[in-house]
C-alpha positions in Angstrom: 62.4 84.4 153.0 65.1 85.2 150.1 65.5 81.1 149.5 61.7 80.5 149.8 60.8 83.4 147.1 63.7 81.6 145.1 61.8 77.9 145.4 58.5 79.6 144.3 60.1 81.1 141.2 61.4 77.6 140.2 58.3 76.0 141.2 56.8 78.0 138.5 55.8 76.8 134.7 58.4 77.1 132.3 55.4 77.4 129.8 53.9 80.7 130.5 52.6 83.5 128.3 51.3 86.6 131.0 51.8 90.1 130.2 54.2 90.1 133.7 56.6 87.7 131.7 56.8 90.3 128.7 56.5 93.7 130.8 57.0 93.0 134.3 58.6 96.6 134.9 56.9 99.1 136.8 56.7 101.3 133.5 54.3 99.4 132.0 52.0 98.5 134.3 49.4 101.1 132.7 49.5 103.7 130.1 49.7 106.5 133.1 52.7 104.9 134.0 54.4 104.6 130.9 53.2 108.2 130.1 55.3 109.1 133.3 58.4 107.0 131.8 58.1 109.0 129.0 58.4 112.1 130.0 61.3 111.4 131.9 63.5 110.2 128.6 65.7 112.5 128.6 67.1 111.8 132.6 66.7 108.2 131.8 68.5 108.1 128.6 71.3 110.1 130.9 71.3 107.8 133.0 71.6 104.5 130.8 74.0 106.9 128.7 76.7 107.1 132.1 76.0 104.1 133.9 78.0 100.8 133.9 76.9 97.2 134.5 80.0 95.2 136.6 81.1 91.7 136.7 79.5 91.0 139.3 76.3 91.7 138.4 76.5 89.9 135.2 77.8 86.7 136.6 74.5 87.3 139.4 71.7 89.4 139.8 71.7 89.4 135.7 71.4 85.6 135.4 69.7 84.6 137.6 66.9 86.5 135.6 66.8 83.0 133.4 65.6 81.2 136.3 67.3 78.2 135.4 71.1 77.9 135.1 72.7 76.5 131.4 74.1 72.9 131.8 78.1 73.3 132.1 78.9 70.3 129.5 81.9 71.2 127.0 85.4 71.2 127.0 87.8 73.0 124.2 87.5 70.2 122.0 83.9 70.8 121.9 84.5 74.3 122.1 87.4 73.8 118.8 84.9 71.8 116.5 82.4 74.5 117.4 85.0 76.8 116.2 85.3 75.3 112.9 81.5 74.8 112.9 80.7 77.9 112.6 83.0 79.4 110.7 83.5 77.2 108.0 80.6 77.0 105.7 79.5 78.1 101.6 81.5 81.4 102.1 85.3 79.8 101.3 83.6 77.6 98.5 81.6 81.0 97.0 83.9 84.0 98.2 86.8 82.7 97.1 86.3 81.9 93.2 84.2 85.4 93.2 86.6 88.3 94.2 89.6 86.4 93.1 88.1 87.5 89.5 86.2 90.3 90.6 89.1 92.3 92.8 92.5 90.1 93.9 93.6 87.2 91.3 95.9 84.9 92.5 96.5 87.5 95.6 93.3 85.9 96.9 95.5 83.9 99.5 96.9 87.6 100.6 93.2 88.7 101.4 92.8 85.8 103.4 95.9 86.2 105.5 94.8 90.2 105.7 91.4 89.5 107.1 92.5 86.6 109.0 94.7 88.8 111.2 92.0 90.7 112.1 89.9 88.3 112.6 92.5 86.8 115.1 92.9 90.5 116.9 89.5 90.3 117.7 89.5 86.8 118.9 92.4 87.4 121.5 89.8 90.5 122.9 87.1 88.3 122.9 88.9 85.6 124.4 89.9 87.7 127.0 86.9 89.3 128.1 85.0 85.9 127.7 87.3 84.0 130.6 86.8 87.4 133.0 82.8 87.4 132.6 81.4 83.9 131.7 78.1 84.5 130.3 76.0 83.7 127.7 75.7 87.6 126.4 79.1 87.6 124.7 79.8 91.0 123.1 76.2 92.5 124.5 77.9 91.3 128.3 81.3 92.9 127.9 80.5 96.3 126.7 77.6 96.9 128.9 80.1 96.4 131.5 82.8 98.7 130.1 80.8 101.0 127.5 77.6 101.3 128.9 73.7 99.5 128.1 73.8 102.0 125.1 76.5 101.3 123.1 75.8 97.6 124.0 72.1 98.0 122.6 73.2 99.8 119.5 76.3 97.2 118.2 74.8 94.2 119.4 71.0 94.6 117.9 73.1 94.8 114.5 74.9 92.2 115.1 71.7 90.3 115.7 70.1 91.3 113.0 73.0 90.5 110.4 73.2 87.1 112.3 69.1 86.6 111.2 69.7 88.0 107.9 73.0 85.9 107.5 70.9 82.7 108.8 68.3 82.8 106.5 71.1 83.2 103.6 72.8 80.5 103.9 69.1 78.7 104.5 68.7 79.7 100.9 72.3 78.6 99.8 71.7 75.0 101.3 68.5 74.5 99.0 70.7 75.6 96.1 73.5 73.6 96.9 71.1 70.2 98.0 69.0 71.1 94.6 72.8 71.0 92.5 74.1 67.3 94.9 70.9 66.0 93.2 71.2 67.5 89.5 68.7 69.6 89.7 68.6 73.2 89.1 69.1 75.7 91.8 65.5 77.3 91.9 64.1 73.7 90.9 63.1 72.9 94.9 61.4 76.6 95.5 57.9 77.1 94.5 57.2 79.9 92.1 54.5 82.7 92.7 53.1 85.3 91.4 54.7 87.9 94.3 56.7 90.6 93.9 60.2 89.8 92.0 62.6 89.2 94.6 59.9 87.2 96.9 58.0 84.8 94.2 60.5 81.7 94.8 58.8 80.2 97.9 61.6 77.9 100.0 60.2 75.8 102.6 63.4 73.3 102.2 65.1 76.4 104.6 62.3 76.8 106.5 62.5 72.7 107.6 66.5 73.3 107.6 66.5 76.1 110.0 64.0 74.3 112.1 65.4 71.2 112.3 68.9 73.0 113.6 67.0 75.5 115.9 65.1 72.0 117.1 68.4 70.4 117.9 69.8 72.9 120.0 66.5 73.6 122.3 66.8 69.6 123.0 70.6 69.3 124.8 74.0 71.7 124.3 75.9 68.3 124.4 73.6 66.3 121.5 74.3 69.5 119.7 77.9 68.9 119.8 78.2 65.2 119.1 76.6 66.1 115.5 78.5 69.1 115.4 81.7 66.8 115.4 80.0 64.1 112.8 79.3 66.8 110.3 82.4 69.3 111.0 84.7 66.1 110.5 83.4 65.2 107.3 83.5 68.8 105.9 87.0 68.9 106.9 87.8 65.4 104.7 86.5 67.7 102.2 88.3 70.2 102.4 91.9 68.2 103.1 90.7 66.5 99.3 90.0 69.9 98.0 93.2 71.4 99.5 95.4 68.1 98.3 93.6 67.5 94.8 94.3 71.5 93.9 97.6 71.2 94.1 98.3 68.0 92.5 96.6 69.6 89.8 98.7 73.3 90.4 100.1 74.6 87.9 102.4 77.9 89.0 102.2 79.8 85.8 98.9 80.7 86.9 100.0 82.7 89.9 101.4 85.4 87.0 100.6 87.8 87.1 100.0 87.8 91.2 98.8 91.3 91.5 96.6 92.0 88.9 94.4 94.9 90.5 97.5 95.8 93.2 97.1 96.4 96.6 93.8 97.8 96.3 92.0 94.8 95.0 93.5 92.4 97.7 92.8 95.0 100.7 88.8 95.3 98.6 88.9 91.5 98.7 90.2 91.1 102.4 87.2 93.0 103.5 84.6 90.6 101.6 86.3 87.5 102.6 86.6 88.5 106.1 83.0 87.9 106.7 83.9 84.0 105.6 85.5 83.8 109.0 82.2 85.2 110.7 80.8 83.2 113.5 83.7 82.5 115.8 81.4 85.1 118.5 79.4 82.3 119.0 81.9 80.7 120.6 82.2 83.2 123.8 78.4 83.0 124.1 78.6 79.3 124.9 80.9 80.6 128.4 78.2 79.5 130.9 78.0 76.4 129.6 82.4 75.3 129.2 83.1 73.2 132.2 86.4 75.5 132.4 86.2 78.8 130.8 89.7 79.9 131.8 91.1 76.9 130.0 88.7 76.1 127.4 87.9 79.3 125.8 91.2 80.4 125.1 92.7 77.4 123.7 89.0 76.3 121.8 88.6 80.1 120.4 92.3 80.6 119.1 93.1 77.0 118.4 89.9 76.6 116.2 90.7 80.0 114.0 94.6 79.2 114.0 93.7 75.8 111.9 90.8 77.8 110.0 92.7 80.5 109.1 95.6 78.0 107.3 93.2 76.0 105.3 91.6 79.2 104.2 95.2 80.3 103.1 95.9 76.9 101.6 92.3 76.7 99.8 92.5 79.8 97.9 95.9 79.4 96.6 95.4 75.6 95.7 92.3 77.9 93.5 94.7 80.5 92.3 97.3 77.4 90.9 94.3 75.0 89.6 93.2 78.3 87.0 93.4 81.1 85.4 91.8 84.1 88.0 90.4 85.5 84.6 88.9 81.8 84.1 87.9 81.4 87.4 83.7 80.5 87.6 82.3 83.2 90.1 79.4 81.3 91.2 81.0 77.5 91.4 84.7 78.1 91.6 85.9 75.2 92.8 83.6 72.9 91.1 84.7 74.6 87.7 88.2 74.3 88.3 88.1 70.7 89.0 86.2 70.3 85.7 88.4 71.6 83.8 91.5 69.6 85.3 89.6 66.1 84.3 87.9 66.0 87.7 84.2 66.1 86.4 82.9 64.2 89.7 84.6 66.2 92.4 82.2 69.2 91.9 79.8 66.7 93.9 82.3 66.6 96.8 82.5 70.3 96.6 78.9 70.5 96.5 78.6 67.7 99.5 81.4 69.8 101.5 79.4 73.3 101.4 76.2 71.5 102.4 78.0 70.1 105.1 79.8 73.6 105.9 76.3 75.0 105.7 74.4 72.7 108.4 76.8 73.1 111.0 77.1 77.0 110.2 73.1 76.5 110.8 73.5 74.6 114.0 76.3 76.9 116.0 74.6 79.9 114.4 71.1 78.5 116.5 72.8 77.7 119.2 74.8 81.0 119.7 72.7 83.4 118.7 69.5 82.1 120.9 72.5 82.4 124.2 72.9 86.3 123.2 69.3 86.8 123.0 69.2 85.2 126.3 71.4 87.7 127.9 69.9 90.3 125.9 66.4 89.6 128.0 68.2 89.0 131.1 69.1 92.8 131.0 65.6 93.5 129.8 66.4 95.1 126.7 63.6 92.9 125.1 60.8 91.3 127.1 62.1 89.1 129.7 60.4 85.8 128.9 62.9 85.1 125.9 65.9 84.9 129.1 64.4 81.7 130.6 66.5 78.8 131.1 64.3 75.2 130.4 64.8 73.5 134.1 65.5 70.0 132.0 67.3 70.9 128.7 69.2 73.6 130.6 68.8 75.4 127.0 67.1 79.0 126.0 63.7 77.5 124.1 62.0 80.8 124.3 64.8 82.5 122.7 65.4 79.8 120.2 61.7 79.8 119.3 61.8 83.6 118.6 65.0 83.4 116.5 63.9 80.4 114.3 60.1 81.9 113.3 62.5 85.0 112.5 64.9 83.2 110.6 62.6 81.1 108.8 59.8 83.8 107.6 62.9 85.8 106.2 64.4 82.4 104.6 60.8 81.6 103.4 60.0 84.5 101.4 63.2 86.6 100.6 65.5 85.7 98.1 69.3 85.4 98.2 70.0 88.8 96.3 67.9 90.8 98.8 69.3 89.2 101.9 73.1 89.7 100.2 71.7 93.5 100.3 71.0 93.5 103.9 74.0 92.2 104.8 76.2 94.9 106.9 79.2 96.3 108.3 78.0 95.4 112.2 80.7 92.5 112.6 83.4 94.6 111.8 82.1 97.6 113.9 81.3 95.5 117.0 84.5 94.0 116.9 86.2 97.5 116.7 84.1 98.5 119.4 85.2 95.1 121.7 88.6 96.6 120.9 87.8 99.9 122.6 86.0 98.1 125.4 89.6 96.0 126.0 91.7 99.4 126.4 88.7 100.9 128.4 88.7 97.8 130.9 92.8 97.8 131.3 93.1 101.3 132.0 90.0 102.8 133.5 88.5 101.1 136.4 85.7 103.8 138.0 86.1 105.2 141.6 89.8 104.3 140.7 91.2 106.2 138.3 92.2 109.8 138.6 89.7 112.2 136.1 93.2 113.4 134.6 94.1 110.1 133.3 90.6 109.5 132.0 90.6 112.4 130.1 94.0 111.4 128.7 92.4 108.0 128.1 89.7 109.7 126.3 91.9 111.9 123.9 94.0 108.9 123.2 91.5 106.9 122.1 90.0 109.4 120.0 93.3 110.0 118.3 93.8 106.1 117.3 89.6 106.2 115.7 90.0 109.3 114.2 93.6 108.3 113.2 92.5 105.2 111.9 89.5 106.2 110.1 91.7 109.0 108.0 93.9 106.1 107.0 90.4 103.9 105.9 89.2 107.6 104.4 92.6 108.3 102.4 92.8 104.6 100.9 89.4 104.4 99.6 89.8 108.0 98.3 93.5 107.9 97.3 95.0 104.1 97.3 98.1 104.9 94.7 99.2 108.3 96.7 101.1 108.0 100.2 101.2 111.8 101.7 98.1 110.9 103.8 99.3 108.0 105.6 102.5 110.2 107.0 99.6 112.1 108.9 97.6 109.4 110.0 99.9 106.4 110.6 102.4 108.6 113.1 99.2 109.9 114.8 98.0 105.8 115.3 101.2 105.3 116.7 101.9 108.3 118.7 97.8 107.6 120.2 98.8 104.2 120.9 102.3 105.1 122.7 100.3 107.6 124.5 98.6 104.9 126.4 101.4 102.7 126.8 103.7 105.2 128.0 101.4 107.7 130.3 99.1 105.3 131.4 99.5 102.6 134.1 96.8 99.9 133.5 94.2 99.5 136.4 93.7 96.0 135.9 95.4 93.3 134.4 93.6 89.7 133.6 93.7 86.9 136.8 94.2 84.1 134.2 94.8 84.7 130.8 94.8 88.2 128.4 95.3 89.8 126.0 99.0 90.3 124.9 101.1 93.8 123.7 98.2 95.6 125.3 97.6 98.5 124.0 99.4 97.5 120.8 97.4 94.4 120.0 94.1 96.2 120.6 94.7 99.5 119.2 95.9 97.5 115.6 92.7 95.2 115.6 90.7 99.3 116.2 92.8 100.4 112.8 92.3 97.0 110.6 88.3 96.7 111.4 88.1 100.6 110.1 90.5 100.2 107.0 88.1 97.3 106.3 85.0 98.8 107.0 86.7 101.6 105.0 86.7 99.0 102.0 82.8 98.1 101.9 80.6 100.0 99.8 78.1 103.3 100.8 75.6 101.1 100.4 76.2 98.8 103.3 76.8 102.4 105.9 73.7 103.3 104.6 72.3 100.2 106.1 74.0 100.4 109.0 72.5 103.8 109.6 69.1 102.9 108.6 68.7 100.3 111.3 70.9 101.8 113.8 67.9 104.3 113.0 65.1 102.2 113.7 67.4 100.4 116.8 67.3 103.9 118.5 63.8 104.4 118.2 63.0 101.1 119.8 65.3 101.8 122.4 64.1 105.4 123.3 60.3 104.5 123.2 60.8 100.5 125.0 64.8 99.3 126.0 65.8 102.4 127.5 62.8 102.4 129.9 63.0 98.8 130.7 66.2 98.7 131.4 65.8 101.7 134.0 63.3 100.5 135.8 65.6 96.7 135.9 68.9 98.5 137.0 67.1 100.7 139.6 65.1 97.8 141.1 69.0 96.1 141.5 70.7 98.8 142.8 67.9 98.6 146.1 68.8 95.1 146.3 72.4 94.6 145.8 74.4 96.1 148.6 76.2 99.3 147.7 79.1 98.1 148.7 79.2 95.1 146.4 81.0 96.4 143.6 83.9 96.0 140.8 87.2 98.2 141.5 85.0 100.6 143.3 81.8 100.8 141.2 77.7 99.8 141.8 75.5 98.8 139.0 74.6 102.3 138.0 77.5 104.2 139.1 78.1 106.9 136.6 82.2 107.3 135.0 
């Protein structure tokens, strides 16, 4: 009966637009029963507050919710030019030339390796967790299972929302950049209004950029790659002449003095740049579709940032040695330096390089982000139609539909100061979160652990955020005085030795992990909240602000949906199907 309901449900349309694809659960059949779901908020937000998804259940009952299953076609090469696909875009060739003035002169290389370290801590926890639970949610996937559909909700609709608002950005950067290959003024290719200030310049170059992308990645996962390889190749000839031309032209009084702004303005810096290593995420969310995830991902994810994280390095002092940081053009760094060395035409190879940087940052960026929305539907936090698999493509089309006409109206109408405004603090507070959710999977495993080693999990913890926070606090306040950080640095590593030394770890990875646990994880906790500690009030303020608006939409729709999703599992599933002792909704 079980295989013939199964055949029926694949018999079905992909092409389907009933009110049971977008609300299928029993709380909104009718406004009596959603008036019912309401008034029982408060036990269900309990409820989704202490229970835990499993592996199991992911790698299942979850996705199988897409109907179709995602065609497994890559390997780590695919998987390493992915890598460098989505990372490397505009932000080395704008970044760069602009807080090497602004904040870090020549130290502009010491940013790079600052953020670049993090960035790699996270990528080993991400790495990790992505060759234990395969699936398309990345981030949203791991912490439901070890923090909980809450916390999942709340990091990973930022994250999704920064990824829109980053999308339609650097939509807005390749018209510039297209409008200056062709001698033509930035703005020249938008069509002016009469609308408000920051929404008169019209771009409908973006719109047919982000489309075209999106387009690619509905049709086949494996096409997507093959022009990911054609375009990331030619961007990295670009960047080899970029990195080679700068310093035959290098000139080493120019790296004097090196500190200009001291520590302060590198560590300011480091937390700017770091978003020009953005996008490696997108990587774990193409899991269900690597041939071999406990090979791939791992050397794909760190190979990939490894090699990005040099040229980075080697870019930005190849800058620092071509000029003068005082000299240095904010807005077309590179292009000015070559200029001014005799190199006139290069700023047309620079120019051709970002474009090329941008398209594939477009093209991973589609393809990623419409597999987390995927998973995201699976679980029901947003109306289930957007998790279905195309039986052909073996690709989300719903959820790459719903992205793009997202994307595209924000590209279309906003302009590039207003999206740089929106942009936020989420990557650097998910990651910090997928940190927590690392130590939380190695040492806690539910039904398992003694409640006295859980509550020495939970001080511990606590003492390595609040720890690391003080330091972030006492920089930002204080960054010439030293008393604060003998508080706060012993209390890190006396938090972090607490773990190590009075806690046995529950589980340890079957394949491949996470090294130095908890030393590795606890460090990549610290450096995401000294960075986040660097960022202006205003982007917290937007953080709260749409964490705001998140939590609404969760207590009114996701948190009600998601109820009635795990409840309707948990009479399935047998009880005694379970990771290290634990059902779907087993509370900690």
């Amino acid at each position: 009966m079980e295989g013939d309901a199964d055949e029926r449900i694949h018999r079905r349309s992909y092409w389907r637009w009933s009110k049971d694809d977008f609300l299928p659960q029993e709380s909104f059949k009718n406004w009596a029963t959603y008036r019912s779901a309401l008034s029982q908020t408060f036990f269900r937000m309990k409820d989704r507050l202490l229970s835990r998804s499993c592996d199991a259940s992911e790698l299942g009952e979850v996705r199988k919710q897409s109907e179709n299953d995602m065609k497994r076609c890559l390997n780590w090469w695919d998987l390493t030019w992915f890598g460098f696909g989505s990372v490397i875009g505009a932000g080395i060739f704008v970044l760069t030339g602009q807080e090497a003035h602004d904040h870090a002169g020549p130290a502009i290389v010491l940013s790079y390796v600052a953020s670049g370290l993090s960035a790699m801590l996270s990528v080993f926890c991400y790495t990790e967790f992505a060759v234990e639970i395969p699936v398309a949610g990345g981030s949203f996937a791991y912490l439901r299972v070890e923090l909980g559909d809450f916390a999942a909700f709340i990091t990973a609709a930022n994250l999704l929302l920064e990824s829109v608002v980053g999308g339609a950005a650097v939509a807005r950067a390749w018209t510039s950049y297209f409008a200056t290959l062709i001698n033509r003024q930035p703005n020249s290719l938008r069509i002016k209004t009469n609308l408000a200030k920051d929404f008169s310049l019209l771009d409908p170059i973006a719109v047919v950029v982000l489309v075209a992308a999106s387009s690619i990645t509905m049709i086949s996962t494996r096409k997507t790659s093959y022009l990911n390889w054609i375009a990331s190749a030619i961007n990295t000839v670009v960047i080899l002449f970029v990195i080679i031309a700068g310093f035959a032209h290098a000139n080493t009084d120019n790296l004097t003095p090196f500190l200009p702004y001291g520590a302060e303005g590198v560590f300011r810096a480091a937390a700017i740049v770091y978003f020009a290593y953005g996008g490696f995420d997108n990587i774990a969310t193409m899991a269900e579709e690597t041939k071999n995830p406990s090979r791939d991902i791992p050397l794909g994810l760190l190979g990939s940032m490894s090699i990005i994280t040099v040229i980075y390095c080697l870019m930005a002092l190849s800058l620092g040695m071509m000029q003068k940081y005082t000299d240095i053009d904010r807005n077309a760094a590179y292009s000015i330096a070559f200029q001014n060395v005799g190199m006139k035409w290069a700023k047309y190879l620079v120019a051709l390089g970002a474009l090329k940087g941008m398209t594939t940052v477009l093209l991973v960026g589609a393809l990623g982000q419409a597999r987390y929305l995927t998973h995201i539907a699976r679980a029901h936090m947003i109306p289930p139609l957007f998790a279905l698999v195309h039986p052909i493509t073996g690709t989300p089309i719903y959820a790459g539909i719903f992205l793009t006409a997202s994307t595209a109206c924000m590209a279309f109408f906003s302009s590039l100061d207003v999206l740089s405004n929106l942009l936020s603090i989420s990557t650097l507070f998910i990651f910090m979160m997928m940190a927590v959710a690392l130590l939380v999977r190695r040492y806690y495993a539910r039904g398992v652990t003694p409640r006295s080693n859980l509550l020495k999990l939970i001080i511990f913890l606590i003492i390595i955020i609040a720890s690391s926070m003080g330091t972030s606090a006492f920089w930002g306040l204080r960054p010439n005085k030293w008393i604060g950080y003998t508080i706060t640095v012993p209390l890190w590593l006396l938090g972090t030795a607490g773990i190590a030394i009075f806690l046995p770890q529950q589980q340890t990875p079957k394949v491949w992990g996470v090294p130095l646990v908890p030393w590795l994880p606890s460090l990549s906790i610290a450096t995401n909240l000294f960075l986040m500690g660097s960022l202006p009030s205003s982007a917290f303020e937007r953080f709260g602000i749409c964490t705001l608006v998140m939590l609404i939409y969760y207590v009114f729709f996701g948190v009600h949906a998601t109820y009635d999703m795990a409840h309707q599992q948990h009479k399935l599933v047998d009880p005694s199907v379970h990771k290290n002792g634990n059902v779907e909704n087993e509370a900690p």
